[in-house]
Rosetta silent file (secondary structure, phi, psi, omega in degrees, C-alpha in Angstrom):
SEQUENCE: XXXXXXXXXXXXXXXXXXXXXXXXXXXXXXXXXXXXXXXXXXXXXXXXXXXXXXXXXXXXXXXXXXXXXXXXXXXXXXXXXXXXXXXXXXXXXXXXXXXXXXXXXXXXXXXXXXXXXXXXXXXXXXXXXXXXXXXXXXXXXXXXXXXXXXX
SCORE:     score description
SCORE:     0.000 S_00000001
   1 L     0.000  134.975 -162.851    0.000    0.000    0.000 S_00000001
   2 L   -96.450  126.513  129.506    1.585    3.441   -1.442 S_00000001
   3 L    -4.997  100.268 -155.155    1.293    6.440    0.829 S_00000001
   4 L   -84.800   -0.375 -164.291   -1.409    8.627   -0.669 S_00000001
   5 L  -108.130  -12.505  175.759    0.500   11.780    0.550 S_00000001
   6 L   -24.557  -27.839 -175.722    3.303   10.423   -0.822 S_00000001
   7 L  -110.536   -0.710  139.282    3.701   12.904   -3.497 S_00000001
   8 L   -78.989  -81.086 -138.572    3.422   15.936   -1.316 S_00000001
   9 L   -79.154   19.027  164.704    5.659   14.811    0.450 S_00000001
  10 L   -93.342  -38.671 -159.650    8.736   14.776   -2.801 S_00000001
  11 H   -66.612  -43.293  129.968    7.030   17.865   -3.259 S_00000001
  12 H   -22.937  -48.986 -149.271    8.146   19.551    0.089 S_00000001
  13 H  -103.689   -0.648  176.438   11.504   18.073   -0.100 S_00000001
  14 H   -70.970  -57.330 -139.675   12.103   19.376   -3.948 S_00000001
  15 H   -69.482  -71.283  158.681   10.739   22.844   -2.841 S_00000001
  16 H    -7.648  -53.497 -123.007   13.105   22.524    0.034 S_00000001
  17 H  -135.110  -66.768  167.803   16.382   21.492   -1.766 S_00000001
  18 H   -48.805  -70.124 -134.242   15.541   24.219   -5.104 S_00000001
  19 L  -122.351   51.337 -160.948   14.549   27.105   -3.225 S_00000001
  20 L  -102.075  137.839 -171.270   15.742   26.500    0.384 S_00000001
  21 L   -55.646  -18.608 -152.207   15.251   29.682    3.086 S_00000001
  22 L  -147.414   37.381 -179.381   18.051   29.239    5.443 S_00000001
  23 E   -77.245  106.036 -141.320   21.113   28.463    3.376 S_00000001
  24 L  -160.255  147.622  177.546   23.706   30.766    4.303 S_00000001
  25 L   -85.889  140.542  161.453   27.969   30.552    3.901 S_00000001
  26 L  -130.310  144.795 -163.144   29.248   29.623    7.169 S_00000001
  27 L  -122.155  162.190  162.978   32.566   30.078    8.035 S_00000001
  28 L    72.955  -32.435  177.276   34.441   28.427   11.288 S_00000001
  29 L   -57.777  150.007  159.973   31.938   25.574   11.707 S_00000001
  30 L  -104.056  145.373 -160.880   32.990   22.019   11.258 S_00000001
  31 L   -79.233  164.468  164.240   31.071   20.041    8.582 S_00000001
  32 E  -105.345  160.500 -161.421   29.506   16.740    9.778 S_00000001
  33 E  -147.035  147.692  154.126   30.022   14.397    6.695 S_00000001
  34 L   -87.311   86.470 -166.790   28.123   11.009    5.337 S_00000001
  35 L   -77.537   15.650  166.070   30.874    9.187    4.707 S_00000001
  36 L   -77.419  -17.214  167.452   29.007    6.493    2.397 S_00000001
  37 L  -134.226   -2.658  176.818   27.986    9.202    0.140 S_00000001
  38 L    97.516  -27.376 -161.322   30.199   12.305    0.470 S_00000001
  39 L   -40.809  167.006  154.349   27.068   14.632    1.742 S_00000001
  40 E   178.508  147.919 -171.465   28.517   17.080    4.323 S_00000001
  41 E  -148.388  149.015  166.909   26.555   20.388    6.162 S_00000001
  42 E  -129.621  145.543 -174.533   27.391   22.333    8.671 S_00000001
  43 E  -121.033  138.790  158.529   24.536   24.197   11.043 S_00000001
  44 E   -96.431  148.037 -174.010   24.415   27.198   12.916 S_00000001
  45 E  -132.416   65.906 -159.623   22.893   28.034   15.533 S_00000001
  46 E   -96.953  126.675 -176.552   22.184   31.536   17.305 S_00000001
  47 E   -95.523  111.683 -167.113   20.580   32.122   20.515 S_00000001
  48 L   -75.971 -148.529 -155.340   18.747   35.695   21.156 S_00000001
  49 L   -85.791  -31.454 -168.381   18.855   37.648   24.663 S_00000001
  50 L   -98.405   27.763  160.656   15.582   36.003   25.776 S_00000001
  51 L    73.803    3.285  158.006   17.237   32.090   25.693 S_00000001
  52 E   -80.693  160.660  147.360   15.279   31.102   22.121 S_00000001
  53 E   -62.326  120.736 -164.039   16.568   30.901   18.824 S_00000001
  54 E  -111.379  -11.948  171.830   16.604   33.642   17.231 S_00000001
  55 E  -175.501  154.302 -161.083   17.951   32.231   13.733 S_00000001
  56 E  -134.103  152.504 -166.643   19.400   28.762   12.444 S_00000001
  57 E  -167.895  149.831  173.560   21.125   28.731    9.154 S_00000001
  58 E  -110.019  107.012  161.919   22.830   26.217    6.939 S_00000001
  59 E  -120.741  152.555  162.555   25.716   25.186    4.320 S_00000001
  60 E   147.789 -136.978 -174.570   27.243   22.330    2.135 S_00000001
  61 L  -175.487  133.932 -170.630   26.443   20.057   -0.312 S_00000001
  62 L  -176.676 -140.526 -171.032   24.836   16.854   -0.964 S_00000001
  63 L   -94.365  175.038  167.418   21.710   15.391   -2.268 S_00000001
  64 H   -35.970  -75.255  158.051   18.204   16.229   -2.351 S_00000001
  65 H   -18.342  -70.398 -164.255   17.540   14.686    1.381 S_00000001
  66 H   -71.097  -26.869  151.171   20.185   15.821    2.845 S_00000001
  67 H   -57.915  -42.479  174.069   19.945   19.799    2.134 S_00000001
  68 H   -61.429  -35.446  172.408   16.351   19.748    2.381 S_00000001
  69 H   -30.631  -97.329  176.200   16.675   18.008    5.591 S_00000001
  70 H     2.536  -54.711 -150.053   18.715   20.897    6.430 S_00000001
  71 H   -85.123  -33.821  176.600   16.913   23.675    5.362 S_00000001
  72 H   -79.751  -20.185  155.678   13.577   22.137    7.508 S_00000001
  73 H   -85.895  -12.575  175.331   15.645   21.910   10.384 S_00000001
  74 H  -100.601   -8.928  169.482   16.481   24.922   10.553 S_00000001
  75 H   -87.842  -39.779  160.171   13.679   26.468    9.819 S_00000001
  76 H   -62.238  -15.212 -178.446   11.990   24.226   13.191 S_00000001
  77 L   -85.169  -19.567 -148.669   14.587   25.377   15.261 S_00000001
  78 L   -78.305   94.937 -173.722   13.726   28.700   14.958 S_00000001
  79 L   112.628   -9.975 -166.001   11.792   30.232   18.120 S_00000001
  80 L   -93.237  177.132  166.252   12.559   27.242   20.214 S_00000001
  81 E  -104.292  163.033  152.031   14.818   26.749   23.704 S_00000001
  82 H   -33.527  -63.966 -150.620   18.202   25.025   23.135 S_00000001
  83 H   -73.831 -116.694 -166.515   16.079   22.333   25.716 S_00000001
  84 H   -22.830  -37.630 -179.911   13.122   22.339   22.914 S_00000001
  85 H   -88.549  -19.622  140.390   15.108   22.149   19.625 S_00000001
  86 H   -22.383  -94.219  175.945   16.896   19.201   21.415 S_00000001
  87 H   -34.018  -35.907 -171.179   13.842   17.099   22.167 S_00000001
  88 H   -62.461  -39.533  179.498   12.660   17.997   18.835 S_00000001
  89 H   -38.933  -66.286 -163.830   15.781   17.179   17.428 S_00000001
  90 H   -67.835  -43.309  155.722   16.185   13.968   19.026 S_00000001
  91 H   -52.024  -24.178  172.792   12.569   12.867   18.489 S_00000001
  92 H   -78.041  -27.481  165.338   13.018   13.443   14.691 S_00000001
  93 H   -65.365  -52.864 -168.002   16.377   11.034   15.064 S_00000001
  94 H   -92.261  -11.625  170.351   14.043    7.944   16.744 S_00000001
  95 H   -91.986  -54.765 -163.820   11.459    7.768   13.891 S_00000001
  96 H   -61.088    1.790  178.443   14.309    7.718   11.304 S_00000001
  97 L  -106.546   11.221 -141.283   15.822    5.009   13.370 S_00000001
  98 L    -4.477   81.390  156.698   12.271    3.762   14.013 S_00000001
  99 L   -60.987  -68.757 -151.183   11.938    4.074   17.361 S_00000001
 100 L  -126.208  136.916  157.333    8.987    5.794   17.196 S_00000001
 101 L   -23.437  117.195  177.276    6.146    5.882   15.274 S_00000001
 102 L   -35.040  -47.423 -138.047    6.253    7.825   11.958 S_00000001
 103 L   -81.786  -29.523  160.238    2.907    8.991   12.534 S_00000001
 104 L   -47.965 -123.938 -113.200    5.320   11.620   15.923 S_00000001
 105 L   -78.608   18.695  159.665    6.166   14.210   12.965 S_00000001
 106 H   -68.524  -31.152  174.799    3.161   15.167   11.922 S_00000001
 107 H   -69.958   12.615 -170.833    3.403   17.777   14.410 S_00000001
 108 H   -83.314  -19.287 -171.745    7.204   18.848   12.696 S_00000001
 109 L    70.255 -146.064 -153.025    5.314   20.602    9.880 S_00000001
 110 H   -75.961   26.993 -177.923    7.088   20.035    6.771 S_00000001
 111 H   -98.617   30.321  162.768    9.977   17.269    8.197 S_00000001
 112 H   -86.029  -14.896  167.466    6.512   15.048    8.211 S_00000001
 113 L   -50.473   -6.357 -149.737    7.916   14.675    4.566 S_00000001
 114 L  -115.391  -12.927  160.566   10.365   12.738    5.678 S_00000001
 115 L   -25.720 -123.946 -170.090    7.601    9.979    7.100 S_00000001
 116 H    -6.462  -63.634 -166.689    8.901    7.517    4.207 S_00000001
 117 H   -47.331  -35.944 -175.658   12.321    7.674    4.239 S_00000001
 118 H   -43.436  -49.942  175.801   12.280    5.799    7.677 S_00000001
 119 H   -83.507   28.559  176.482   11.638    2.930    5.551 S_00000001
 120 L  -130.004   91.896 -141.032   14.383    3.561    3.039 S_00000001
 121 L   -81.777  -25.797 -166.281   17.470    2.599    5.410 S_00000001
 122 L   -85.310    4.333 -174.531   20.243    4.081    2.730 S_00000001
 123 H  -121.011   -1.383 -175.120   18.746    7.171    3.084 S_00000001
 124 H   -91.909    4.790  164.252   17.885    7.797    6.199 S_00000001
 125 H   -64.025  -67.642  161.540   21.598    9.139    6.776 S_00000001
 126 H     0.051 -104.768  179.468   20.733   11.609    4.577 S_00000001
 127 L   -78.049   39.292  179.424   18.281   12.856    6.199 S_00000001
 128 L  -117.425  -19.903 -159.184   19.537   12.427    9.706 S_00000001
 129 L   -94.474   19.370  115.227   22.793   13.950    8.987 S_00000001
 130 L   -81.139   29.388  144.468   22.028   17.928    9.464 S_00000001
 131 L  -121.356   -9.806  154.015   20.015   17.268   12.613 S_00000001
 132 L   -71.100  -33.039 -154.810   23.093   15.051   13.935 S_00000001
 133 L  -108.627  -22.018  151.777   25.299   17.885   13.191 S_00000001
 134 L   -66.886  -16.458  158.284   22.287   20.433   15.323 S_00000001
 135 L   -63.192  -26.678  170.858   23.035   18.099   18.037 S_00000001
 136 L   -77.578  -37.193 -171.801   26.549   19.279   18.117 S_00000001
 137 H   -96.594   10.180 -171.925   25.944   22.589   18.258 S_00000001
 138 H   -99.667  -35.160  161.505   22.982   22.789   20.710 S_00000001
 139 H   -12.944  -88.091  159.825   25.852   20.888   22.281 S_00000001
 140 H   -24.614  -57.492 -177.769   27.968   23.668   22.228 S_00000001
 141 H   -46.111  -58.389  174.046   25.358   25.986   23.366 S_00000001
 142 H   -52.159  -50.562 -171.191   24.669   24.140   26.526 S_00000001
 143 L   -71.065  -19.671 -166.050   28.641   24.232   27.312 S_00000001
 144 L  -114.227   21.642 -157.448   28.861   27.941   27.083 S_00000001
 145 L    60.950   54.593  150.536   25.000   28.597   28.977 S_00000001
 146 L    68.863  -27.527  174.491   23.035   29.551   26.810 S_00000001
 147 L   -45.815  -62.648  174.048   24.739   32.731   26.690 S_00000001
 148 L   -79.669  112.186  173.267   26.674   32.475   23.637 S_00000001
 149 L   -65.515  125.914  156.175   25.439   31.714   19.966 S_00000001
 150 L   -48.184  147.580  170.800   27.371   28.770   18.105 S_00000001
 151 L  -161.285    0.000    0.000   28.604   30.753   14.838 S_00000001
């Protein structure tokens, strides 16, 4: 049985990957890399005065998946605590490992596109591998308090 939404959801992850909002040169970051396919991204992560995220941003270069990936995490991170863009983080991580039920990101907005890949195992690196590399840097965050934006 095919996924009737199925076709939304390539449609998302095209729009994503062509036209994506939060794609930005970053300097000083270290990339996180696939090494089975070459992808590699690196994420930023800036925290305003009031402990949210005040803007999440992206570079590198890889496939559809993995840049759309990208571009939809950072656009969810946005508005969040360090503590919230974790959990989200991490919950988004256990359905592609399927831990959890697919059916957990429908509240993610559009990384519910990503509902399929969990059953496409070579791919779910892909799209695991810019929310692996937001783990590092909420990482970071957490190490300095909250004070200091990752850049």
């Amino acid at each position: 049985m095919s996924d009737p939404y199925q076709a939304i959801y390539e449609e998302i992850i095209h729009e994503h990957y062509k036209k994506p909002k939060y794609r930005r040169i970053l300097e000083g970051l270290p990339y996180a890399e696939n090494p089975s396919c070459g992808d590699r991204v690196r994420i930023s992560i800036q925290v305003g005065d009031d402990g949210h995220i005040a803007s999440a941003a992206f570079d590198g270069s890889g496939c559809s998946i993995s840049m759309s990936s990208a571009d939809i995490l950072a656009e969810d991170l946005i508005e969040k605590t360090p503590e919230e863009a974790r959990a989200q983080v991490e919950r988004f991580l256990a359905v592609l490992r399927g831990e959890l039920d697919v059916d957990e990101l429908d509240a993610y907005g559009d990384a519910a596109a990503f509902k399929g890949i969990a059953r496409l195992p070579v791919r779910v690196k892909c799209a695991a591998l810019a929310w692996r590399a937001a783990l590092a840097q909420l990482d970071a965050i957490k190490s300095k308090g909250n004070k200091a934006a990752a850049s």
